[in-house]
C-alpha positions in Angstrom: -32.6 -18.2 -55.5 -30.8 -16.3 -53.0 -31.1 -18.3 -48.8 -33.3 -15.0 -47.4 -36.6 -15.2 -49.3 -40.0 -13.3 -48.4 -42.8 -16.5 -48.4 -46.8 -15.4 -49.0 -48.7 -18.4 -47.8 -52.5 -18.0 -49.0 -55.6 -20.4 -48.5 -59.0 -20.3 -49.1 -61.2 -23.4 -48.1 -64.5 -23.6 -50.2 -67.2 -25.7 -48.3 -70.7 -26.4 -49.5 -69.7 -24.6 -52.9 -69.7 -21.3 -51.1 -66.6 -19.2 -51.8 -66.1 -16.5 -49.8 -63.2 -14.2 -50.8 -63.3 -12.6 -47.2 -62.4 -16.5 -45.8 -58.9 -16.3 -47.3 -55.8 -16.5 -45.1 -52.5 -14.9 -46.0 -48.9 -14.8 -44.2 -46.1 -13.1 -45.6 -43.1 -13.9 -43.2 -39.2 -13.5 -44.2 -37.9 -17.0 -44.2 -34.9 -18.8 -45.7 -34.2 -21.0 -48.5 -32.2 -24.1 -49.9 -31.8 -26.4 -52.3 -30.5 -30.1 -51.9 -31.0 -33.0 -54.2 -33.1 -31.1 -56.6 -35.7 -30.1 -53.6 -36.6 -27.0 -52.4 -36.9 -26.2 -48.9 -38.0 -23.2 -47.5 -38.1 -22.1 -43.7 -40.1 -19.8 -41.8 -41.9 -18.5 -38.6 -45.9 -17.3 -38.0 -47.4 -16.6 -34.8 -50.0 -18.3 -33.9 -53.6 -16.2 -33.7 -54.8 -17.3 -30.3 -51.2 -17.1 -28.4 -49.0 -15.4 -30.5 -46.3 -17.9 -30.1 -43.8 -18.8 -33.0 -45.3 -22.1 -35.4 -41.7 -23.1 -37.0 -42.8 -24.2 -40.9 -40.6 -26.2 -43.3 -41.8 -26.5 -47.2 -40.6 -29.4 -48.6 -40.6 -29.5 -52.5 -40.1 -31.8 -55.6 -40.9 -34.5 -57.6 -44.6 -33.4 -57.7 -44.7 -33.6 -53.8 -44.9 -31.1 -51.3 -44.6 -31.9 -47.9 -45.4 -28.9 -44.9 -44.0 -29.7 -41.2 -45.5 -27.5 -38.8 -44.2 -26.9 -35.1 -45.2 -25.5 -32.2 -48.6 -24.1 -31.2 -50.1 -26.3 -33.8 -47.9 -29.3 -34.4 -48.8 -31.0 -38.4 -47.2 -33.0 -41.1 -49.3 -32.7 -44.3 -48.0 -34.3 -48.2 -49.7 -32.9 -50.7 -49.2 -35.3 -53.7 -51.5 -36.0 -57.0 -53.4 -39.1 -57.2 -52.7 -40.1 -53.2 -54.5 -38.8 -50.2 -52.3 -38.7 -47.2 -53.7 -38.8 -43.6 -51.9 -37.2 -40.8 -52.5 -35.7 -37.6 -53.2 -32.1 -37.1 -52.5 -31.3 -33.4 -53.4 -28.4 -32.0 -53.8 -26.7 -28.3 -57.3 -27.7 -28.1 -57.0 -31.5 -29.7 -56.1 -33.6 -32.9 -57.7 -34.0 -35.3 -57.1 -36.6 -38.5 -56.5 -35.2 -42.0 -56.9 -36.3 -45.0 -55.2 -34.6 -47.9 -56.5 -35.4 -51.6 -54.5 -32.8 -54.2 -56.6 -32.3 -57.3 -54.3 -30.3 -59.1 -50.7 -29.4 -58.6 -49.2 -26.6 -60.7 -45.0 -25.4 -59.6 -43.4 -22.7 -61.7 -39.6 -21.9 -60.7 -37.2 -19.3 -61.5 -34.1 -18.1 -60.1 -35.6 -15.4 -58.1 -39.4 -17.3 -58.0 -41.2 -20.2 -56.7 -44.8 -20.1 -57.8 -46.9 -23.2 -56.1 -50.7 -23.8 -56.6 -52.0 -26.3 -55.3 -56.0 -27.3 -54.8 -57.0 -30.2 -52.8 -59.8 -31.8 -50.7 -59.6 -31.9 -47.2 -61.2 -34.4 -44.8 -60.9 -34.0 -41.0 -61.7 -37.3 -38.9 -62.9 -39.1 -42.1 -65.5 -36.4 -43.6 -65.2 -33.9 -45.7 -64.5 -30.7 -44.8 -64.0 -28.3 -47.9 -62.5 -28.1 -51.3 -59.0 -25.7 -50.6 -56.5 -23.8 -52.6 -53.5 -22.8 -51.2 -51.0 -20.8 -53.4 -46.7 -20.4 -52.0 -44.9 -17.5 -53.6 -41.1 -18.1 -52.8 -39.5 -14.8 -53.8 -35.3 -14.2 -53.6 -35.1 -10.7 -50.2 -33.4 -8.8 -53.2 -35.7 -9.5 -56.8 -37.4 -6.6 -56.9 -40.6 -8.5 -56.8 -42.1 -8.3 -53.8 -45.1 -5.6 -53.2 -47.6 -4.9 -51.1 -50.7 -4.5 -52.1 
């Protein structure tokens, strides 16, 4: 994998069973890459909706954890990790809030030019349940060849 990547971030929270296609949230962002000790990490920017100022993200990954920093606007530190639900703080400009993170499945396919990262997991905010969430990471190397829109 080459250090300038393009990185598609994509969620979808499912709550009450309802699944609503038009829900889902996607960022494509240029970012960079590196590996050290057999984990990936991946950098990049998003504005934030309300103010439009830069979050600063950092993508954590191996060993069957993934751990995403978030910095700025909204400030979080989630691990997403089977069999253990990690609680953090989400802060953002209008309060915190306390996660909970509890991965249900966990599926990471690499390549040279492609990281490929499912992952769906329950999220509880303050203690409750919120929704059942997929996120999916597509780590692509500037130059594969790979990258489309759609």
């Amino acid at each position: 994998m080459t250090e300038d990547i393009l990185v598609t971030v994509a969620g979808l929270h499912t709550m009450n069973g309802d699944k609503d296609p038009g829900d889902k949230v996607e960022v494509t962002s240029a970012g960079k890459y590196y590996k050290k000790n057999g984990k990936h990490y991946i950098f990049y920017d998003e504005a934030d909706e309300q103010s439009g100022t830069p979050i600063r993200n950092r993508i954590k990954l191996g060993g069957g954890i993934m751990e995403v920093q978030k910095k700025g606007a909204m400030t979080a530190s989630m691990t997403f990790e089977m069999g253990r639900n990690h609680r953090s703080w989400y802060t953002t400009p209008f309060g915190s809030m306390l996660t909970g993170i509890e991965v249900t499945e966990m599926k990471v396919d690499e390549s040279d030019k492609l990281i490929d990262v499912d992952v769906k997991y329950i999220l509880e905010m303050n203690y409750e349940h919120v929704s059942d969430a997929d996120i999916h990471i597509r780590v692509m190397a500037k130059d594969s060849g790979l990258f489309r829109l759609v």
